[in-house]
N, C-alpha and C positions, 0 to 999 in steps of 0.2 A: 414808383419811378425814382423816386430821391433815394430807397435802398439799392435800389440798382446802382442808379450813377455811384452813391457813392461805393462801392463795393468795386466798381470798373474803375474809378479816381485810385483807389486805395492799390488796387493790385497793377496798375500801369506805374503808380511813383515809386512801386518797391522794385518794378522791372527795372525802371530807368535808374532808380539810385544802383543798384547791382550791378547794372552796364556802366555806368557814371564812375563806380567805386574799381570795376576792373579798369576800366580806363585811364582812369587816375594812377592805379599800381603798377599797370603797363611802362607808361611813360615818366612818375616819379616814383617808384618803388620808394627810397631811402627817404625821401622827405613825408609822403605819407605813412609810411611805414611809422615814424618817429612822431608824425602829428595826428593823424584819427582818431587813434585812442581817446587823447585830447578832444577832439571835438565830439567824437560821441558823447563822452562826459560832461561837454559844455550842453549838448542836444537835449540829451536825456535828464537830466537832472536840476535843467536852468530854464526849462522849458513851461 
């Protein structure tokens, strides 16, 4: 059960970060355009 959930946890936060990240591009393109990058690197790497 706990591979399951997590495996269902794991593949709904990738869904909703993808919908969250078009959403976000939709309505601030230029500003995220200019800041992701940045927070990926903050995410990835400081994490």
């Amino acid at each position: 059960m706990v591979s399951i959930s997590k495996i269902a946890y794991n593949f709904f936060f990738i869904y909703w970060a993808k919908v969250g990240i078009l959403v976000f591009f939709a309505k601030e393109k230029t500003f995220y355009f200019l800041e992701f990058p940045k927070y990926l690197k903050i995410k990835y790497f400081y994490n």
